[in-house]
Steps between C-alpha positions, in 0.01 A plus 500: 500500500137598418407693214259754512250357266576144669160298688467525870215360653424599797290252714284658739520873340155571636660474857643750708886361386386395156312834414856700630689301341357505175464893526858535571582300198325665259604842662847409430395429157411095434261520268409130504341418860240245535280397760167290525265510754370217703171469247777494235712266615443280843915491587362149741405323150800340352381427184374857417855630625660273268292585209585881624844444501541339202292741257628814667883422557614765744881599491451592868272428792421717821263228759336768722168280520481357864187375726567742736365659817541598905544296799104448513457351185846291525374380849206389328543384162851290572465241179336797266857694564718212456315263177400818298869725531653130392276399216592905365840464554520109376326639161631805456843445544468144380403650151741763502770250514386218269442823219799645526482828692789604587451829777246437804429673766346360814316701788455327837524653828701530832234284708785254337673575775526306827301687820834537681692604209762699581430894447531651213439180380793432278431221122667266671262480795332264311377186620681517853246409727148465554229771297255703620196286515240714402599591111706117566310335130556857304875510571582144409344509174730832475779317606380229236518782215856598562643225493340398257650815307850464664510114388423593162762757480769203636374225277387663154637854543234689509493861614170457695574756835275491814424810690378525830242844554439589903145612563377689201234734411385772252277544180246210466555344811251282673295637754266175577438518890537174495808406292706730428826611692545739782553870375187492224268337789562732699464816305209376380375436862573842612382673188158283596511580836524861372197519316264313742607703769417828307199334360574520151306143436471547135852524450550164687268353267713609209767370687347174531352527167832491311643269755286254639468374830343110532181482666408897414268493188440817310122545748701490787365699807712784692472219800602221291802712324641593909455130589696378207782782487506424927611108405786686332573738799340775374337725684371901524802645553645214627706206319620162682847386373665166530748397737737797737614711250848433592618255221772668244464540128627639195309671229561511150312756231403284204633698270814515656474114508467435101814788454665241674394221349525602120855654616601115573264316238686794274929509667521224710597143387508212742921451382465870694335352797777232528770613400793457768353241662630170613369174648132443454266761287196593693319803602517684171183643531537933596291702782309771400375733752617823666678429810275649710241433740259610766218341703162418413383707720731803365335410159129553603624836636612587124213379343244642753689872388477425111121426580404789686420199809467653848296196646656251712737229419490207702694164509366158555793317672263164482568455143855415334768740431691283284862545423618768772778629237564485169763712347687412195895615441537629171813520464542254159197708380753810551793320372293461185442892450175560609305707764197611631337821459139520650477555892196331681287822625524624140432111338164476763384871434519387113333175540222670708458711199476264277286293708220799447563568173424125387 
């Protein structure tokens, strides 16, 4: 049980999970949520984590902070991925433990989940066969995380539950063209696209402005800003995607996401998770996601509409598509009484507006 006035830090609330989930919290009336941000309170440095843990005492803990990004910057930064989402996980749930919190609630993702996994990809997919090789680092320190959690809960009995989010996006996502995942690159893309192509420069210098681009300074020429923007596929009118556009996903609205997770941090114990179960205890982690998918190529359809986009959409069949589906039963999500309620035209023609508006 947690109080309403009880502490609940959430680590990584500046995030696109963190910031939801916090919101949804205090919406439904916590009037204690804490967060620190990265100047704050470096979650890779055990000893300030320590010292955090042991002056602030939370009751509960939500771990939504992550290294995270897209298949470009997993491809490229392999040992970033795997030694930064350990050291996080190592400290905060290290310290959680050793102080005495009680309720935690960790976020990882279904790149857990082998490349062939079966589809909808079912908890107990899990470690079956080989992973996809591209996101390979991020998903084992994942995997790491909950079992981390689940060993816990069979050793010390803790209530420390794991949830799984498929692909995710909403308020105070990242758009870096470099790092961040699919469905914010490429709205941002087209939205760029957009403006060069109706020669509104000055708006993609705001745009670049408030989120940088490497190797653009604030001087940069019209020239220099089309040669940059073209390493990224972006053209007049004209954007260069990754891969077919045949691969499968699933697409989560953040918001929906932290209802979810503050449902289960809030109703959901892990003696819920496993109860009726014989034999061995593993895969006690939950699925959250929609149970839906389309194409990638589909999806740059939807976002090209919520932009106002009539250029041309090609595909780059050279580069990687990664996994070719990735769909997540939620069926113990279900089980656990809880739904979701934001369709993906309506989530991308809301993100889009957001997008402008910050």
């Amino acid at each position: 049980m947690i109080n309403k006035d009880d502490k609940i830090y959430v680590a990584g609330h500046r995030g696109l999970v963190g910031s939801a989930i916090m919101a949804n919290l205090k919406q439904r009336g916590y009037t204690n949520v804490i967060g620190r941000t990265h100047a704050e309170l470096d979650l890779l440095d055990p000893v300030a984590v320590a010292k955090f843990f042991d002056q602030e005492r939370p009751v509960a803990v939500v771990l939504a902070a992550a290294h995270v990004g897209g298949i470009m910057a997993n491809s490229k930064y392999r040992a970033d991925f795997i030694l930064q989402n350990l050291g996080i996980q190592q400290n905060v749930i290290g310290n959680a433990f050793r102080t005495g919190v009680k309720h935690l609630l960790f976020l990882g993702s279904t790149c857990i989940y082998p490349r062939e996994a079966p589809q909808p990809i079912p908890e107990e997919a899990l470690l079956t066969s080989p992973l996809e090789y591209t996101n390979e680092p991020y998903a084992i320190a994942k995997i790491a995380g909950l079992k981390m959690c689940e060993s816990l809960n069979l050793q010390y009995g803790t209530d420390y539950v794991a949830v799984m989010p498929t692909n995710l996006y909403g308020p105070n996502d990242n758009f870096h063209l470099e790092n961040s995942h699919v469905l914010p690159a490429m709205l941002r893309k087209v939205h760029l696209a957009k403006l060069l192509g109706e020669g509104r420069l000055d708006e993609v210098r705001a745009d670049l402005a408030k989120r940088p681009v490497s190797g653009l300074g604030a001087d940069a020429t019209e020239e220099q800003i089309k040669a940059r923007l073209a390493d990224f596929g972006i053209y007049p009118n004209l954007v260069k995607l990754w891969g077919t556009g045949s691969p499968l996903r699933e697409f989560l609205w953040s918001e929906d996401m932290a209802d979810a997770c503050v449902h289960i941090l809030l109703n959901v114990s892990f003696k819920d998770i496993i109860k009726d179960r014989k034999g061995d205890i593993r895969n006690t982690h939950i699925n959250i996601g929609t149970g839906k998918e389309l194409n990638i190529a589909q999806l740059a359809e939807l976002v090209a509409d919520a932009v106002g986009f009539s250029g041309t959409i090609e595909w780059d069949s050279s580069k990687p598509d990664g996994t070719m589906r990735k769909l997540c039963s939620v069926d113990r999500l279900h089980s656990l009484g809880w739904h979701h309620t934001v369709e993906l035209p309506e989530g991308i023609q809301r993100l889009y507006d957001w997008y402008k508006r910050n």
